[in-house]
N, C-alpha and C positions, 0 to 999 in steps of 0.2 A: 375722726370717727373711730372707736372703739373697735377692736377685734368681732366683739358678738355682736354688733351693729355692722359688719362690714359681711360677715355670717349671713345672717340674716336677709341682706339685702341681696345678697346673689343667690338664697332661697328662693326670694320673690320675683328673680328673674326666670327664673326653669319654668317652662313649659308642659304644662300636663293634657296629654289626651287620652280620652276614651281609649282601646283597641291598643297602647303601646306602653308594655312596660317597662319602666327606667330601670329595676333593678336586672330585669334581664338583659335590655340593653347593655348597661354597663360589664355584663358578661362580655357579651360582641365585643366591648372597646378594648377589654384584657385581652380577646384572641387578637385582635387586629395590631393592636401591639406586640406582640408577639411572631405574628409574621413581617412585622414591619424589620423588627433588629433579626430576624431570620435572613432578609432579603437585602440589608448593606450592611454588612460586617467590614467591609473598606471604608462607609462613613464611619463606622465605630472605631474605628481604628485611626483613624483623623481629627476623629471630634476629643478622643483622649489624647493626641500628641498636640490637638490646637492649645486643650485648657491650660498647658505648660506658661501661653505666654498671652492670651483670649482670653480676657474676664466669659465665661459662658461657653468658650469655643468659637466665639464670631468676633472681626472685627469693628459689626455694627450691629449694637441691638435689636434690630428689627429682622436680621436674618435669624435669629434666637427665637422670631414668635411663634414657631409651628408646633409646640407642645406635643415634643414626640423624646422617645426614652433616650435618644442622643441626635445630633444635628446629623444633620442630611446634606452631601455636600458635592456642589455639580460639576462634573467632569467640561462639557459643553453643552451650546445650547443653538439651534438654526429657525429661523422662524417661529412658529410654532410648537417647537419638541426642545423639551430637556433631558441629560440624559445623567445620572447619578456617577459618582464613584465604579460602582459596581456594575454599569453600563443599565439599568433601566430604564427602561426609554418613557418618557410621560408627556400626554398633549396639556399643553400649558393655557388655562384657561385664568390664569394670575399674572401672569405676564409683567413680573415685577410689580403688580397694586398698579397697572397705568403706566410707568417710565416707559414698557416696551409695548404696548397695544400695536405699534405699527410691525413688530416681531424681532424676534433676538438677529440679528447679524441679517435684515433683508436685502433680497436683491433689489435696492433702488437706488434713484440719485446721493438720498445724503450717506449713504454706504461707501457707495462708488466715489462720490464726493471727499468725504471725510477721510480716508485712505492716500489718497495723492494730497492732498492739503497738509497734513502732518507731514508728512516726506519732505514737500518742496516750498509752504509757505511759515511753517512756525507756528508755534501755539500759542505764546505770550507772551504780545510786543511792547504791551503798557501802550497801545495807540490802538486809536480806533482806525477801519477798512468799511469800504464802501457795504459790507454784510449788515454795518451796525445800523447804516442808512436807510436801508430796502428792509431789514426785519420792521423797524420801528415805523416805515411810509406803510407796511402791512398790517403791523396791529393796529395803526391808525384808524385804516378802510374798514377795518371788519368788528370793530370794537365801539369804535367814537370818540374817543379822549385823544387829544392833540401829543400829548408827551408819555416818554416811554423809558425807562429806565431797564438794567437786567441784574439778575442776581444769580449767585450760584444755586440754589434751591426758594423752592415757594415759602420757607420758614423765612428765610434773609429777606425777599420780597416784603412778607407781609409784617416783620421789626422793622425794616427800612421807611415802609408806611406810616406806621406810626410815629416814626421819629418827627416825619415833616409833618401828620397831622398835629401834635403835639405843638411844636416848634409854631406853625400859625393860627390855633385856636387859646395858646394858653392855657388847654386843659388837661389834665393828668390821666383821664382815666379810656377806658377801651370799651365796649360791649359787645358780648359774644350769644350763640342761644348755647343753651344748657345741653350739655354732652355734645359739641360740635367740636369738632380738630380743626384747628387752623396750623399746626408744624407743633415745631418745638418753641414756641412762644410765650414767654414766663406767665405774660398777661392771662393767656386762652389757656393754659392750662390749671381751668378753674372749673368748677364745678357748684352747685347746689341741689342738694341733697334734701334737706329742712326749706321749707320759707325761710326768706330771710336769712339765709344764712349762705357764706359763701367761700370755700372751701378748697385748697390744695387737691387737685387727684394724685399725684405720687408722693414718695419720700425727696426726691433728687429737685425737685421743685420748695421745697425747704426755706425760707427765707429769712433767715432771723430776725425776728423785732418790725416784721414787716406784716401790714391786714392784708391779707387777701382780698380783701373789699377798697383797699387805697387808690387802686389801678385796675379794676374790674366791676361790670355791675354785669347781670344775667339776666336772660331775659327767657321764655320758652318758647318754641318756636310755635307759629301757627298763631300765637297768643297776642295781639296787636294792644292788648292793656297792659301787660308784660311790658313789655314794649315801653312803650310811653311812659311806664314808671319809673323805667330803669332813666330815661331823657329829659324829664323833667327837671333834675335839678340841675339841668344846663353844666355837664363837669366831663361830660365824657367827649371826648376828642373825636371819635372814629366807632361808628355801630359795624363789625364783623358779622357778613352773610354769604350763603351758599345761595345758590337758586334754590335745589331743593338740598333740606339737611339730609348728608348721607354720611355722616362717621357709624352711625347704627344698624347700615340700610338706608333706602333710598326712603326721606320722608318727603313727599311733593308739597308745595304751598296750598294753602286754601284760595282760592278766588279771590281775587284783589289785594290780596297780603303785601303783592310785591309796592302794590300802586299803595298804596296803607304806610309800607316801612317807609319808601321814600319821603313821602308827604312830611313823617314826623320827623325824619332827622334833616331837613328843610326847617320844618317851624323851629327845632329845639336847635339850630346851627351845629349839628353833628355831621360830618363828614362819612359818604355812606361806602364800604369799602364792600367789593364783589370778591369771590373767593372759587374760582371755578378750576380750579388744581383738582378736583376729582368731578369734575362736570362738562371738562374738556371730552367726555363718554357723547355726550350730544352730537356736538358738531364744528363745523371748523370756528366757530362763533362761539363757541360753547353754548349757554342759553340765553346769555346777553343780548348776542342777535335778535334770536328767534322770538324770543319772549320781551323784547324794547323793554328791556332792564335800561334803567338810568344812575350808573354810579357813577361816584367821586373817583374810585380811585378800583382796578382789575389788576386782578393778581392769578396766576396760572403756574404751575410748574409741571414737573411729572414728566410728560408726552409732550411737550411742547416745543424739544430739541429732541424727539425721537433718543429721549434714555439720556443725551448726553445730560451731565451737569448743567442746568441753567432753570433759572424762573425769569418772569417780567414782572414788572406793576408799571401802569401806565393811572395818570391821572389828568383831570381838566384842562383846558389852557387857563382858567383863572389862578389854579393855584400854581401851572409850572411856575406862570409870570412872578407870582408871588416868592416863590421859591426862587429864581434865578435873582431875583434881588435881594434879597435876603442873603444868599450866601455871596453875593458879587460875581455870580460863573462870568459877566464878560469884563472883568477887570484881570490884567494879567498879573498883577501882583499878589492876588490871593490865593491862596494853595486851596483849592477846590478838595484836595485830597483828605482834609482831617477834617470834611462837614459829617464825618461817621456815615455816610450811605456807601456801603460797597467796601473790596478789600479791592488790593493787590489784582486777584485771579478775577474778580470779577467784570463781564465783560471780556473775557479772553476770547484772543480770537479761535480759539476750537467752537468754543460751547457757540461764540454769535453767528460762525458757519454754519453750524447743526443746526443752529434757530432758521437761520436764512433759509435752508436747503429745505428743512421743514415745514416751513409755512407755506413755501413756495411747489412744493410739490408732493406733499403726502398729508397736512393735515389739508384736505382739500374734501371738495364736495363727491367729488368722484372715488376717494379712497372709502370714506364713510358711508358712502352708497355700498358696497362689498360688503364692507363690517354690519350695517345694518342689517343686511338680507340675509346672513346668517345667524346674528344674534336671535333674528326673527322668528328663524328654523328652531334654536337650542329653546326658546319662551314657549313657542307653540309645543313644542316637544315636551317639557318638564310640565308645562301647563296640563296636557294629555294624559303623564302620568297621577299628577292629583286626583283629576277626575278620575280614573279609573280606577283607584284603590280609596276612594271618597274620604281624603284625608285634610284636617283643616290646615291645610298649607297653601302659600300664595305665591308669585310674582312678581314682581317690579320691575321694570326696565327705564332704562335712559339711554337711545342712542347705542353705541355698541356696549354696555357694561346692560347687566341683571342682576337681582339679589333676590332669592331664595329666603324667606320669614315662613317659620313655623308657627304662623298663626293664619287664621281664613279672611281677615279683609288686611287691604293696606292701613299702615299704620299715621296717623295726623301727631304726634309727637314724638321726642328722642326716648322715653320711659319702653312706650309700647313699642316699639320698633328693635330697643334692647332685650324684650322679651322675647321678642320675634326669631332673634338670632339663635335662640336654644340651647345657649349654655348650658349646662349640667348632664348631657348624655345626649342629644340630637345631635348637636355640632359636633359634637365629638367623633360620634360613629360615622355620621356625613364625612370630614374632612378624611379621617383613616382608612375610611373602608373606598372612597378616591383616590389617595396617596396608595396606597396596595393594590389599586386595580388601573394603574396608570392614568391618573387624573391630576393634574394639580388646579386648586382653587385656594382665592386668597385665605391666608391661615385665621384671619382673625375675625373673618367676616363670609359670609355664603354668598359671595359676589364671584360674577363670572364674566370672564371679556372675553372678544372676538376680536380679532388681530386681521387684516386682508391674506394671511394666508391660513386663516382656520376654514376648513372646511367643512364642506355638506357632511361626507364620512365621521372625522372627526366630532360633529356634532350628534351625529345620531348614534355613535358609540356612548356618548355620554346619556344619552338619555335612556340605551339601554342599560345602562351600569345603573340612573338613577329608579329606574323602575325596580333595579334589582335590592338597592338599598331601602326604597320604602317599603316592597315586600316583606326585605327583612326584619324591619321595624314592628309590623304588623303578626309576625308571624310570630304561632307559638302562646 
């Protein structure tokens, strides 16, 4: 896509309302910067001795996304609170994007746990302990699919997926909906922009001499004729789904969608893969439970080892079987180790005790029972203030996560939903004018989590701060 086409298109994203204006806004967002590099001058002074040897100042991209005049960088972090360089203290309502939702360094068993395990039992023995046993007899029960594999992150899960759906349909290609994140996955980091047309989103995704259309078809979410067109010529291996699409905002299914997608990747022999790495916000089930989702193949990371490194994908017992023959796993002469699923670290015993500890005692029914009943408090609260200042802003929730769209209903597609987010001067002034008033929320998105030890307090601080920011907006 062209520079003035690429212009263009994030004009059409911004957000206009009656009562708020963007050029004065954008005033706010100059002062807010301003007190921001006022208030860590020790980040600044680390973000220029990092850039010495940190492409950006970070040694991972994604710590780079907060779009602020230099990198912000944290001293420590306890439950709920982080606290800067500079000693700022801020209630973390980002909580690492999900890795930490059960809270930075908690007082619980896989804490307690993980601590004497490093000491006295090792981190990576290249064999598997009775953890890898009991994680995967658990995502059994609460999932449904007989076989369970782990990975270091939900990206390596959900490549590893593809390799065995590949390998037993003979077909080459993937399907994702349109503006959905599945990790750093060459396939899913696709895009359609035009009909018909199917497109790179970055530069570093580059492929020389290769269609972006060879190994991807797109489909829109919500959209069941999408769908089926994209399945139809029977070549795509694996159709990638969320419960509900949330890389934009939480976008929910329409009634019967779920029972619709199954059906066709059924008829057309596509392999239907669940993607709940950011929907693990529901419950210890994610939605799969609760909602008798029927997939081929569950994939989860993030919160799933309480922070540590690890993802799962579990799939059928039709296709382990299939797989376990195929590669020979019970003949001892065959080195299991070059079927390309998994490295070295993977399956370490750190990450499958963190799994263990976790499944078994914090993502539970009883943890998420806390997390909900505040998240409840922070929706009714932010909900409160829209009505009061009669602004067309909305809502969304899932279980302990929220997302915040600057428009007045929920959104049925990934387009509106990215409209929602108010790029161009909302999000802006939202994310800084929290970051200067002790809030953190995720940088790229208006989503909010609750952790078992965010509080009532905690919560209703934010929502005075948010009343103070939509006045702000309003005002003038």
């Amino acid at each position: 896509m062209a520079d003035t086409d690429t212009t263009a298109l994030m004009k059409s994203l911004i957000p206009r309302h009656d009562g708020i204006d963007l050029e004065r806004l954008h005033v706010l967002i100059e002062e807010e910067l301003e007190l921001y590099v006022e208030r860590t001058p020790k980040s600044r002074e680390m973000a220029e001795r990092a850039k010495r040897h940190l492409v950006g100042g970070v040694m991972c991209n994604w710590h780079g996304d907060w779009h602020l005049p230099h990198q912000l960088y944290v001293s420590r972090s306890k439950d709920c609170r982080v606290w800067d360089l500079d000693g700022n203290e801020y209630i973390d309502f980002n909580l690492g994007d999900t890795p930490d939702i059960f809270g930075h360094a908690p007082d619980n068993q896989v804490t307690s746990s993980l601590a004497s395990f490093i000491q006295e039992e090792g981190i990576a023995t290249l064999l598997p302990n009775e953890d890898a046993v009991v994680a995967a007899e658990i995502l059994a029960q609460r999932i449904g699919l007989r076989y369970w594999y782990t990975a270091l992150s939900a990206s390596d899960a959900n490549r590893f997926s593809i390799k065995i759906a590949r390998m037993l349909t003979g077909r080459p290609k993937v399907m994702i909906f349109n503006l959905a994140y599945h990790g750093n996955v060459d396939e899913t980091l696709k895009w359609t922009l035009e009909p018909g047309s199917i497109e790179r989103r970055f530069p570093l995704d580059y492929a020389p001499g290769q269609d972006p259309a060879a190994t991807t078809a797109i489909a829109n979410w919500n959209d069941l004729e999408s769908v089926e067109k994209a399945l139809e010529g029977e070549d795509v291996a694996m159709v990638f789904a969320e419960p509900a699409l949330t890389n934009t905002g939480i976008v929910m299914p329409q009634p019967g969608f779920h029972e619709k997608l199954r059906e066709l990747c059924t008829r057309y022999g596509s392999y239907l893969l669940i993607d709940e790495t950011h929907t693990l916000s529901e419950g210890p089930r994610g939605c799969t439970g609760p909602w008798g989702l029927e997939p081929d193949f569950w994939v989860a990371g993030k919160c799933i080892a309480s922070g540590v490194p690890c993802a799962v994908y579990g799939f059928s017992e039709e296709i382990g079987d299939k797989l376990g023959a195929i590669m020979q796993m019970d003949d001892p002469h065959v080195s299991a180790g070059f079927t390309g699923l998994g490295t070295t670290a993977t399956g370490n015993a750190l990450s499958t005790r963190a799994l263990r500890m976790t499944l078994e005692h914090v993502l539970t029914d009883e943890v998420y029972g806390r997390m909900r009943e505040t998240m409840a408090r922070l929706v009714d609260g932010m909900r409160a203030v829209i009505a009061k200042h009669g602004v067309p802003f909305s809502v969304t929730s899932m279980g302990n996560r929220c997302d915040l769209r600057f428009l007045p209903e929920p959104a049925v597609d990934a387009f509106d939903s990215t409209i929602g987010v108010g790029l161009g001067g909302y999000f802006e002034f939202l994310h800084l004018r929290a970051l200067n008033r002790g809030f953190f929320i995720i940088p790229y998105l208006n989503m909010f989590l609750c952790s078992p030890t965010t509080t009532a307090d905690d919560v209703d601080r934010w929502v005075e701060c948010f009343d103070e920011i939509v006045a702000d907006m309003l005002s003038g």
